[in-house]
C-alpha positions in Angstrom: 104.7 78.9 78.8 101.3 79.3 79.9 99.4 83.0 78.4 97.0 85.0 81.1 95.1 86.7 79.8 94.7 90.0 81.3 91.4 91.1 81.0 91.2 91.9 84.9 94.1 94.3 84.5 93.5 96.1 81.2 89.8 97.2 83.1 91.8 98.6 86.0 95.1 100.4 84.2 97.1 100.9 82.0 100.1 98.5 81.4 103.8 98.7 79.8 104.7 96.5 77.6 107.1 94.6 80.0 104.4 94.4 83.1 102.2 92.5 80.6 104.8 90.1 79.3 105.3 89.7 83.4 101.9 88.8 84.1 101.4 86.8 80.9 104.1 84.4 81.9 103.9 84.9 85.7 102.7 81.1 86.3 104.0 77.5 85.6 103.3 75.2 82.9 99.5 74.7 82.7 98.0 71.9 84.4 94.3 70.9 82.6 91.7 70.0 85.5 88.8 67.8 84.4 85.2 68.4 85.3 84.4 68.3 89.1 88.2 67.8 89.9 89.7 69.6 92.9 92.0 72.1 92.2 93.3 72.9 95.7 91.8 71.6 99.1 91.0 73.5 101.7 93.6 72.9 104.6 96.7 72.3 102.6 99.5 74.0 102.9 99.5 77.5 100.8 102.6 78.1 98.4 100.8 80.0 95.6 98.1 81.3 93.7 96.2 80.3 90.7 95.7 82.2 87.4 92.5 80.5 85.5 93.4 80.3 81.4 90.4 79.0 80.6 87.1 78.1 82.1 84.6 77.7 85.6 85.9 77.4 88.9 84.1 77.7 91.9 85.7 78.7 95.6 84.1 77.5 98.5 83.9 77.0 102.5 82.6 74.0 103.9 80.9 74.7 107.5 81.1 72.4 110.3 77.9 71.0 109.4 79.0 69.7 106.2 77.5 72.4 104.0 79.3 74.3 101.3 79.1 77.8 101.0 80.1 78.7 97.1 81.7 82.3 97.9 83.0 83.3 94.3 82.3 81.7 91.1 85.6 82.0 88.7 85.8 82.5 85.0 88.6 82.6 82.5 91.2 84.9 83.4 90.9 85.2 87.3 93.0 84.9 89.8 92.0 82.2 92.2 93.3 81.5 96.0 94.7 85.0 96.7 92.9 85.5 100.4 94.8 82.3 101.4 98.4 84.4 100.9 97.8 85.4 104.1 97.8 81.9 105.8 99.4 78.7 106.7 96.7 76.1 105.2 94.3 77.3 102.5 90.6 78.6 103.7 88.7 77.7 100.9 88.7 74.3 98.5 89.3 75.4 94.0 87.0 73.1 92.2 86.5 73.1 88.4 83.2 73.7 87.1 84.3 72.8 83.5 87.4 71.8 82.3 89.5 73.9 83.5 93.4 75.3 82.4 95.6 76.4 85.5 98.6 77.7 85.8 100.1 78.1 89.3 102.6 80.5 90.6 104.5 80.2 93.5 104.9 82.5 96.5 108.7 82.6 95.9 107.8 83.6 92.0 105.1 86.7 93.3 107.9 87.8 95.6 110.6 88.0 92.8 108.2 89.7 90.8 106.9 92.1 92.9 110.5 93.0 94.0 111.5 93.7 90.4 108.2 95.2 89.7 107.0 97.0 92.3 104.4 98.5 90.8 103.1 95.7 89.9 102.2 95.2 93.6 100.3 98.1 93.4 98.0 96.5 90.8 97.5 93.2 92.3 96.2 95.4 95.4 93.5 97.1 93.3 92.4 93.9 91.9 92.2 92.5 95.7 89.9 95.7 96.5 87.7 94.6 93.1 87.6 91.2 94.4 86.9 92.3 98.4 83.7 95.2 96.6 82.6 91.8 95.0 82.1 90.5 98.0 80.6 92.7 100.2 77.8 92.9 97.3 77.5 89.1 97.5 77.0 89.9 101.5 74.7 92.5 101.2 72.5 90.7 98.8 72.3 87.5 100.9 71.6 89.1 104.0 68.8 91.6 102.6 67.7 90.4 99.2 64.5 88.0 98.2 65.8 85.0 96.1 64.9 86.6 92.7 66.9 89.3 93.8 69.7 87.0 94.8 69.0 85.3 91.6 69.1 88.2 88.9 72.1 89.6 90.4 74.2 86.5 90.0 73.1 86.3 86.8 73.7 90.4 85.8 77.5 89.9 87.6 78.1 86.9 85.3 76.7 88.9 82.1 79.2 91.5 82.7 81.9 89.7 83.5 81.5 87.1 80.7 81.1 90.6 78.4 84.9 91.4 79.1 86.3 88.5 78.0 83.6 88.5 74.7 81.8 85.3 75.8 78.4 87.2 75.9 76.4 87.6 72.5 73.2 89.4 72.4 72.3 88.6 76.1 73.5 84.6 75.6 75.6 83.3 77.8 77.3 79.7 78.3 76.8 79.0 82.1 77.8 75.5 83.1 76.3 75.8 87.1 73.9 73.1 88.5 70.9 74.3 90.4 72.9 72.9 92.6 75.8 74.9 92.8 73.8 78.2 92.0 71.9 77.3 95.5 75.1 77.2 97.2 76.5 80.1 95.6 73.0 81.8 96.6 72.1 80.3 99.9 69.1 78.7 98.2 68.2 74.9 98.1 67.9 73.4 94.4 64.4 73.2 94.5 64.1 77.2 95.4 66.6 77.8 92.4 64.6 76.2 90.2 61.4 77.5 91.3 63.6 81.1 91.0 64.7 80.1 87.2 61.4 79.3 86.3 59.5 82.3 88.1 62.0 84.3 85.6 61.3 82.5 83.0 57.5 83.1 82.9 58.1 86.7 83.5 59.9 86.5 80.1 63.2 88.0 82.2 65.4 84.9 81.1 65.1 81.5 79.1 67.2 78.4 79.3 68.5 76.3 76.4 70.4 73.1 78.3 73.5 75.4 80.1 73.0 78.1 77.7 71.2 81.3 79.2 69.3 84.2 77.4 68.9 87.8 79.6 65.9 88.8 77.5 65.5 92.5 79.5 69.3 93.5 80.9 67.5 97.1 81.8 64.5 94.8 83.5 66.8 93.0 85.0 68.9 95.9 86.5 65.4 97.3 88.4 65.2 94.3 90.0 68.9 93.9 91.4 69.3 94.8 94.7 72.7 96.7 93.7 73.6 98.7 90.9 76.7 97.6 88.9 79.9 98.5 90.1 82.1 100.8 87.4 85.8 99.8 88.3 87.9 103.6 88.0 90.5 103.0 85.0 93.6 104.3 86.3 92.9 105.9 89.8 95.3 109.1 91.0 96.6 106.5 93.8 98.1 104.0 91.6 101.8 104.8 90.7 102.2 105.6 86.8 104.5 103.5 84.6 108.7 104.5 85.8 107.3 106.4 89.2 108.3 103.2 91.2 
């Protein structure tokens, strides 16, 4: 029985004892995805959702041209495919960055749940409003930010959320993204991104060991990003308590 862990929900509330044995075991057996493998195409039928165990996934859109468009970068403990629910075929194509343990769960699991726990509907709803404020910072800063903007903000977002699950140690960070997949997570080319990383770099922001990344100045850093970072309210007045549903 595959274990979630449930980082994502301990920042938004608090849980009983029974809704984290729920969410713990809400998927299937784990499936291990290799390096580069596809997790889920865009376009094929949708009859689930994805909880990452362990590692880097990216989600992305490919435009009619034929470019891709990375629009979230996954790490252990997300939940992947969940703006799909709402459709036939899926909108967006799952790849693992690393190697990668999934679990899936079915659309005829979550509705079994979230009958028997209703509240637990009510959580997976905040987390859709944490994933959809993601977002609209990832708009914002494309549309209106410089590169090194673009850049340090990736970079600050991936601190912080690597610092949850305790895979952040005094600034160092594992981060397993190409220049090439950091420029279509950021609208950049690869040459731009590394012209970005290395603009950092001299300005004694960051340094790079192989996929290994130091933030030498978090406080720098934070001047320079175009938003500030987002504090997630723990427990907010509209979320039913434990037994009030």
């Amino acid at each position: 029985m595959p274990n979630y862990p449930l980082t994502r929900f301990h920042e938004q509330a608090s849980l009983t004892d029974d809704e984290a044995q729920i969410l713990r075991s809400l998927g299937d057996p784990e499936i291990v995805y290799r390096r580069n493998t596809t997790i889920r195409r865009d376009r094929e039928p949708v009859d689930g959702l994805y909880l990452l165990l362990e590692g880097w996934a990216t989600s992305s859109i490919r435009l009619p041209a034929g470019q891709r468009q990375i629009v979230k970068v996954h790490i252990t403990g997300d939940m992947m495919g969940t703006p799909s629910m709402v459709l036939d075929t899926a909108a967006d194509t799952l790849t693992a960055v690393s190697e990668c343990r999934v679990s899936k769960v079915s659309l005829t699991r979550l509705r079994e749940v979230l009958i028997a726990y209703p509240r637990l509907g009510s959580l997976l709803l905040m987390g859709v409003q944490v994933e959809r404020l993601a977002l609209m910072d990832i708009v914002a800063a494309m549309g209106k930010s410089s590169a090194r903007e673009r850049m340090v903000r990736l970079l600050l977002d991936l601190h912080d959320r690597l610092s949850k699950i305790d895979a952040v140690e005094d600034g160092r960070f594992d981060m397993p993204l190409t220049q090439e997949l950091l420029g279509d997570a950021l609208g950049l080319t690869a040459v731009h991104v590394n012209r970005t990383m290395r603009l950092l770099e001299r300005e004694g922001l960051i340094a790079r060991h192989g996929q290994r990344i130091v933030l030498g100045d978090i406080e720098a850093l934070r001047k320079i990003s175009p938003l500030p970072p987002r504090r997630i309210r723990f427990d907010p007045v509209w979320l039913p308590g434990p037994g009030e549903m």
